[in-house]
C-alpha positions as CSV (number, residue, x, y, z in Angstrom):
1,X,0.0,0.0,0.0
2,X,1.8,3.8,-1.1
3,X,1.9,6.0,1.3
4,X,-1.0,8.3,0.7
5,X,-3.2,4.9,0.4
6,X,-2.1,4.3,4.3
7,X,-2.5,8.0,5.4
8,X,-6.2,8.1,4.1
9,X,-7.0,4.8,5.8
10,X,-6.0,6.8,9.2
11,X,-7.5,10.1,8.7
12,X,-11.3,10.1,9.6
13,X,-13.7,12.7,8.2
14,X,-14.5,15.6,10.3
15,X,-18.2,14.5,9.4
16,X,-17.3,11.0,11.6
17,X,-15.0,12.6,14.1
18,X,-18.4,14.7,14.6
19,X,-20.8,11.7,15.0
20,X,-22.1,11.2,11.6
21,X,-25.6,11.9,10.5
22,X,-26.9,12.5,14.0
23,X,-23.7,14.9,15.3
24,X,-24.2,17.0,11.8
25,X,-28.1,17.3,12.6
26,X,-27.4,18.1,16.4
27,X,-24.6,20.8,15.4
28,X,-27.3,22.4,12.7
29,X,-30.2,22.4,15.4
30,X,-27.5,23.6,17.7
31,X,-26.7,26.2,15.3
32,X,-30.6,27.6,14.6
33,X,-31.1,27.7,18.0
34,X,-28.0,30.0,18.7
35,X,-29.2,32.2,15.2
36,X,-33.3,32.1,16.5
37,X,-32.5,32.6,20.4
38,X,-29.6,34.7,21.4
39,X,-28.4,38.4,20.8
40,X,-25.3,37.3,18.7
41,X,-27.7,35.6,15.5
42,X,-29.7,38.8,15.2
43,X,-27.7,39.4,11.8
44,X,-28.0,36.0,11.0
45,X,-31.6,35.8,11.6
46,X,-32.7,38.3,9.3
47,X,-31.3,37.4,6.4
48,X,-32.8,34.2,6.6
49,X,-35.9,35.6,7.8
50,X,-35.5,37.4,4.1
51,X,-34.8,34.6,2.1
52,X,-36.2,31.0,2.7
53,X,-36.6,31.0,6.1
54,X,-35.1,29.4,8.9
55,X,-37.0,26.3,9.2
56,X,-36.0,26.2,5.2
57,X,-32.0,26.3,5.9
58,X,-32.0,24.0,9.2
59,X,-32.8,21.1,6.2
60,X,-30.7,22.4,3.5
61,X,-27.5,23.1,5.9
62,X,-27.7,19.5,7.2
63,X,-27.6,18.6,3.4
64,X,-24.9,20.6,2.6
65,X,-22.7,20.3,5.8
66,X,-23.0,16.3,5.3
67,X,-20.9,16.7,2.3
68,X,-18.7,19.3,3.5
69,X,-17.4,17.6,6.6
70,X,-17.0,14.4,4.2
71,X,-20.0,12.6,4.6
72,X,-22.9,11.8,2.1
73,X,-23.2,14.5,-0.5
74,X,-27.3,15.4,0.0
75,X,-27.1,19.0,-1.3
76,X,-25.4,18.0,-4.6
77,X,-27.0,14.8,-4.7
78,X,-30.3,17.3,-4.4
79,X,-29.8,20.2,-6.5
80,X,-26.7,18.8,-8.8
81,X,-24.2,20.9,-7.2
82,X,-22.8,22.4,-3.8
83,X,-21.2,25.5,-4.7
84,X,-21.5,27.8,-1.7
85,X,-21.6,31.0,-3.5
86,X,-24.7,29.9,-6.0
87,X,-26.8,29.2,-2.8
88,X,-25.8,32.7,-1.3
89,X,-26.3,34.7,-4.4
90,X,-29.6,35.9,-3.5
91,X,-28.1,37.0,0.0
92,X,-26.5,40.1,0.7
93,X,-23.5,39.0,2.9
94,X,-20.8,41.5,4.9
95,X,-18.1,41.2,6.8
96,X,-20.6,41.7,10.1
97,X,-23.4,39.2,9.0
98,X,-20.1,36.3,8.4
99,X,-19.0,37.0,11.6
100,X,-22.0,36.9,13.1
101,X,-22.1,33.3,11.4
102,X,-19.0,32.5,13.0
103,X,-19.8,33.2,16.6
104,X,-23.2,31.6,16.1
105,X,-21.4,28.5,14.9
106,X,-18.5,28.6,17.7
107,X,-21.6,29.1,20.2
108,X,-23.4,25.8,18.8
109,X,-20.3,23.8,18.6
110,X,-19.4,24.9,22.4
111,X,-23.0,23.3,23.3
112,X,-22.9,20.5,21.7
113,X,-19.6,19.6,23.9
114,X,-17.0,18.8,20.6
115,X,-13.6,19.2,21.9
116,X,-11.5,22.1,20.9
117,X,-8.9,20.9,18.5
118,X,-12.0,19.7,16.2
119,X,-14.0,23.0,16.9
120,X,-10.4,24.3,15.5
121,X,-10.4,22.1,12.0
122,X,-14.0,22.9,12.0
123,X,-14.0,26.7,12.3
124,X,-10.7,27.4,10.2
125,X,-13.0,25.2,7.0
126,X,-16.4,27.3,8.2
127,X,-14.0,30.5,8.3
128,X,-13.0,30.1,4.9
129,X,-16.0,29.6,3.5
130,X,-17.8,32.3,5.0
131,X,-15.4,34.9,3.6
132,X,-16.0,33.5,0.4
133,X,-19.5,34.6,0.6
134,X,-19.0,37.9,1.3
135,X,-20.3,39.9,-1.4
136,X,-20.8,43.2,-0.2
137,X,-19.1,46.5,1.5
138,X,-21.0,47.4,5.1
């Protein structure tokens, strides 16, 4: 077996090191809650509040972070594709609103207890994203 062959063997998805199906869908409730029920979603809230709801992305986040974090692919699998910028082109994003992703996502992965050198893989990927989708000055 080559090298990389063995290396891939030991390295586990951050969608297993998470728990699978049922840590992704505990992280994404986690996550709504957080956006819905404390101070620090405000931001977050209303831009979902003027797109498809929240309800709306609690489904299609557990789809897409499945795939993300290395598990089954049930955005693309959905909607042919999982190119984060094409879901947020509707959405005016800033600099404010990502980071008030950010701490709502550090928030909901503190509650659901992960330990802190997988919040770290998680929120350096989820950091890099988010500035992706910025795609406005404010």
């Amino acid at each position: 077996m080559g090298q990389s062959k063995l290396t891939d063997v030991h390295r586990e998805s951050l969608y297993s090191l998470i728990g699978g199906e049922h840590g992704v869908k505990r992280l994404v409730e986690t996550f709504y809650d957080v956006v819905e029920d404390c101070p620090e979603g405000h931001a977050v809230n209303i831009l979902h509040l003027r797109g498809h709801g929240v309800a709306h992305s609690r489904i299609e986040q557990f789809g897409f972070l499945s795939g993300f974090l290395g598990g089954p692919r049930l955005y693309s699998e959905k909607y042919g594709h999982s190119d984060v910028r094409l879901m947020h082109e509707h959405v005016e994003i800033d600099a404010e609103a990502k980071d008030a992703w950010l701490t709502c996502m550090s928030m909901a992965i503190d509650k659901v207890g992960l330990e802190p050198g997988l919040k770290q893989k998680l929120m350096v990927n989820f950091t890099k994203v988010a500035t992706m989708l910025i795609n406005r000055n404010g």
